[in-house]
FILUMMI-779688 format. One record per residue (C-alpha): residue number from 0; residue in one letter; chain; y, x, z. Coordinates in nm, 2 decimals, padded with zeros to 4 digits. Each point is the difference from the previous one (the first is absolute). Layout:
N
+-----+----+----+--------+--------+--------+
:   i : aa : ch :     c2 :     c1 :     c3 :
+-----+----+----+--------+--------+--------+
: NUM :  A :  A :      Y :      X :      Z :
...
+-----+----+----+--------+--------+--------+
//
This chain:
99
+-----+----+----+--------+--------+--------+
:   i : aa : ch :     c2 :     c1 :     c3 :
+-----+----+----+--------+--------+--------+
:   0 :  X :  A :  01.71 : -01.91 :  02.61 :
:   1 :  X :  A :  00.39 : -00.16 :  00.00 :
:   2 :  X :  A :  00.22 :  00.17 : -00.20 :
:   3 :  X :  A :  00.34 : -00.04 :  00.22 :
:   4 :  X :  A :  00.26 : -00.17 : -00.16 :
:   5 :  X :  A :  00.25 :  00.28 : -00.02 :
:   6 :  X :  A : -00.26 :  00.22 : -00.18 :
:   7 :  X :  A :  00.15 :  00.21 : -00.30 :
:   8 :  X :  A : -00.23 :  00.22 : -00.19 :
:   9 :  X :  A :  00.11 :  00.41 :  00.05 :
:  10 :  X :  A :  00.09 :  00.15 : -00.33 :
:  11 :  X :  A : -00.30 :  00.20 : -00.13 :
:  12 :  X :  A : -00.23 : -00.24 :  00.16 :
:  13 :  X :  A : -00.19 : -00.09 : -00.28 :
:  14 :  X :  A :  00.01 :  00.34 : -00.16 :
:  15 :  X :  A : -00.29 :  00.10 : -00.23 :
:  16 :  X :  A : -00.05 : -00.36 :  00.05 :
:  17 :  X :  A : -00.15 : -00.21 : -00.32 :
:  18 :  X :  A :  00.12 : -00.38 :  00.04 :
:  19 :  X :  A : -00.10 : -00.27 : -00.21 :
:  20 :  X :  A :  00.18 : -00.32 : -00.02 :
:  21 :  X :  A : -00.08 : -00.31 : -00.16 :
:  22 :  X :  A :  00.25 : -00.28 : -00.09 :
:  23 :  X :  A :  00.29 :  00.34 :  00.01 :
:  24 :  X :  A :  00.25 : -00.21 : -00.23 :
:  25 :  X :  A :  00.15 : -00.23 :  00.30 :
:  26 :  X :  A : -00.04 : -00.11 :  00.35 :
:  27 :  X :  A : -00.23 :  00.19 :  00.24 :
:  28 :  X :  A : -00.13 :  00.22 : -00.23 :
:  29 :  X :  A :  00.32 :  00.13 : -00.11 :
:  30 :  X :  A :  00.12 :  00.03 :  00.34 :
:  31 :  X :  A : -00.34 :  00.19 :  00.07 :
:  32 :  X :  A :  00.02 :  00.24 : -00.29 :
:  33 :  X :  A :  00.36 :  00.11 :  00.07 :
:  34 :  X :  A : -00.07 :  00.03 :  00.36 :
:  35 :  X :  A : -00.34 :  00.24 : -00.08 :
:  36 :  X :  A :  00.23 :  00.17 : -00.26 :
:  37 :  X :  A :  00.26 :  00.11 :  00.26 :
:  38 :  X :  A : -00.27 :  00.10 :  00.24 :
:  39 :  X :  A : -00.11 :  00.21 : -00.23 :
:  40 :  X :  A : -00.32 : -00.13 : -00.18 :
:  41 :  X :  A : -00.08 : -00.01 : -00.37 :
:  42 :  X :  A :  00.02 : -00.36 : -00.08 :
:  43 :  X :  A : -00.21 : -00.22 : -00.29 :
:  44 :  X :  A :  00.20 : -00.28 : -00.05 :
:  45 :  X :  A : -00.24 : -00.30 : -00.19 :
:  46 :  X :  A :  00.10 : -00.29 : -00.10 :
:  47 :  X :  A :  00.02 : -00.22 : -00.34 :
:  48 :  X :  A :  00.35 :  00.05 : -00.11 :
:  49 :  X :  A :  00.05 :  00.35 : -00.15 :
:  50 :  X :  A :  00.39 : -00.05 :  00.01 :
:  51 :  X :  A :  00.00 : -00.08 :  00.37 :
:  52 :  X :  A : -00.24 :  00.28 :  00.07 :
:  53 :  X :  A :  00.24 :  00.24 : -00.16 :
:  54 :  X :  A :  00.33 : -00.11 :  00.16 :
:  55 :  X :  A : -00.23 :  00.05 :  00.33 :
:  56 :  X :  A : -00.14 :  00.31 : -00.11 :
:  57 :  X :  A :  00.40 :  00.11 : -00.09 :
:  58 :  X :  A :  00.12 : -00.07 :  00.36 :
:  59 :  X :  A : -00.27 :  00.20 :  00.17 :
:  60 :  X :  A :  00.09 :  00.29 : -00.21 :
:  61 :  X :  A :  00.39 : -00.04 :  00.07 :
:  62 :  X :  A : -00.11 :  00.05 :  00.34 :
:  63 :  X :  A : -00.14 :  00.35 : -00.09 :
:  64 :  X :  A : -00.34 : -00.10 :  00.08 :
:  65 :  X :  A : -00.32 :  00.11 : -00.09 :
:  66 :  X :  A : -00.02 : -00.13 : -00.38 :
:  67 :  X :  A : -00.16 : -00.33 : -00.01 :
:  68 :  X :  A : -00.26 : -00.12 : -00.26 :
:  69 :  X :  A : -00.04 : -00.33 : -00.12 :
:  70 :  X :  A : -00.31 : -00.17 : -00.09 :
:  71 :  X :  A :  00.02 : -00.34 : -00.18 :
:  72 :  X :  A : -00.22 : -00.27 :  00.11 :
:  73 :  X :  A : -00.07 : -00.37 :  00.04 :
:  74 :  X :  A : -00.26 :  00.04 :  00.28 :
:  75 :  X :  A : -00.11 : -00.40 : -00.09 :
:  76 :  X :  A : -00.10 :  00.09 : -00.36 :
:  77 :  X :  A : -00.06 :  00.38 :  00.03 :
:  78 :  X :  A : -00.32 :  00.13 : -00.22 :
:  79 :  X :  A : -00.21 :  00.30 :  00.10 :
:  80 :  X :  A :  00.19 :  00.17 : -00.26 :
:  81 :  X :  A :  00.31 : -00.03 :  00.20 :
:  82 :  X :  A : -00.14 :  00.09 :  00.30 :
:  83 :  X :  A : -00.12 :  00.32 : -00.18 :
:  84 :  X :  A :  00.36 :  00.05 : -00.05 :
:  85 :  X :  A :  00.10 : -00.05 :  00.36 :
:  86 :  X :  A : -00.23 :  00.22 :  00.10 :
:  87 :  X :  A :  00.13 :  00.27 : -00.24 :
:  88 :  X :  A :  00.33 : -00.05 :  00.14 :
:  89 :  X :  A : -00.12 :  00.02 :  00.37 :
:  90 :  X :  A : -00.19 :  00.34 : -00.07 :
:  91 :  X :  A :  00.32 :  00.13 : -00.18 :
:  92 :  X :  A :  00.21 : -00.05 :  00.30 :
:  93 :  X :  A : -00.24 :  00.16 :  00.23 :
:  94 :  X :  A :  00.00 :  00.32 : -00.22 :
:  95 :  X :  A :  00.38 :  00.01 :  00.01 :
:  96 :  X :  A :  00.02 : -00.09 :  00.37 :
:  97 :  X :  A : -00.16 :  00.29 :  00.10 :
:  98 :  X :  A :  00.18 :  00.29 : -00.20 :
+-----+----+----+--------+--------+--------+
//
């Protein structure tokens, strides 16, 4: 499948929509989470830097977005207990996505 280059993603697309991006605090994966948040998905942003994740975090909800959660992670040192976590996080989004 090619996506065509003039492609924009209809508002709403992504409604009900849980999204989880790694590596949210710059680049790609900024530029995916804001992009998911104004189609209308829930968005995880992950990442290392708390800060970063935040100011992300602040610009998805300026765009009136669904609210965003964050969950914190270094993906290269990450223990089972902070998978545990991410998991928590993911099943917390899905209950909110739906209501």
């Amino acid at each position: 499948m090619t996506i065509p280059k003039d492609f924009t993603p209809t508002p709403g697309l992504l409604t009900d929509r849980v999204v989880l991006v790694t590596g949210a605090t710059s680049g790609l994966g900024r530029a995916l989470a804001l992009e998911c948040a104004r189609a209308g998905a829930t968005v995880i942003l992950s990442g290392r830097n708390p800060g970063k994740l935040e100011r992300v975090y602040d610009e998805i909800e300026a765009l009136g977005a669904p609210q965003p959660a964050i969950a914190t992670l270094d993906l290269a040192n990450a223990t089972a207990i902070d998978y545990d976590g991410l998991a928590k996080t993911i099943a917390m989004s899905l209950a909110g996505s739906t209501d």
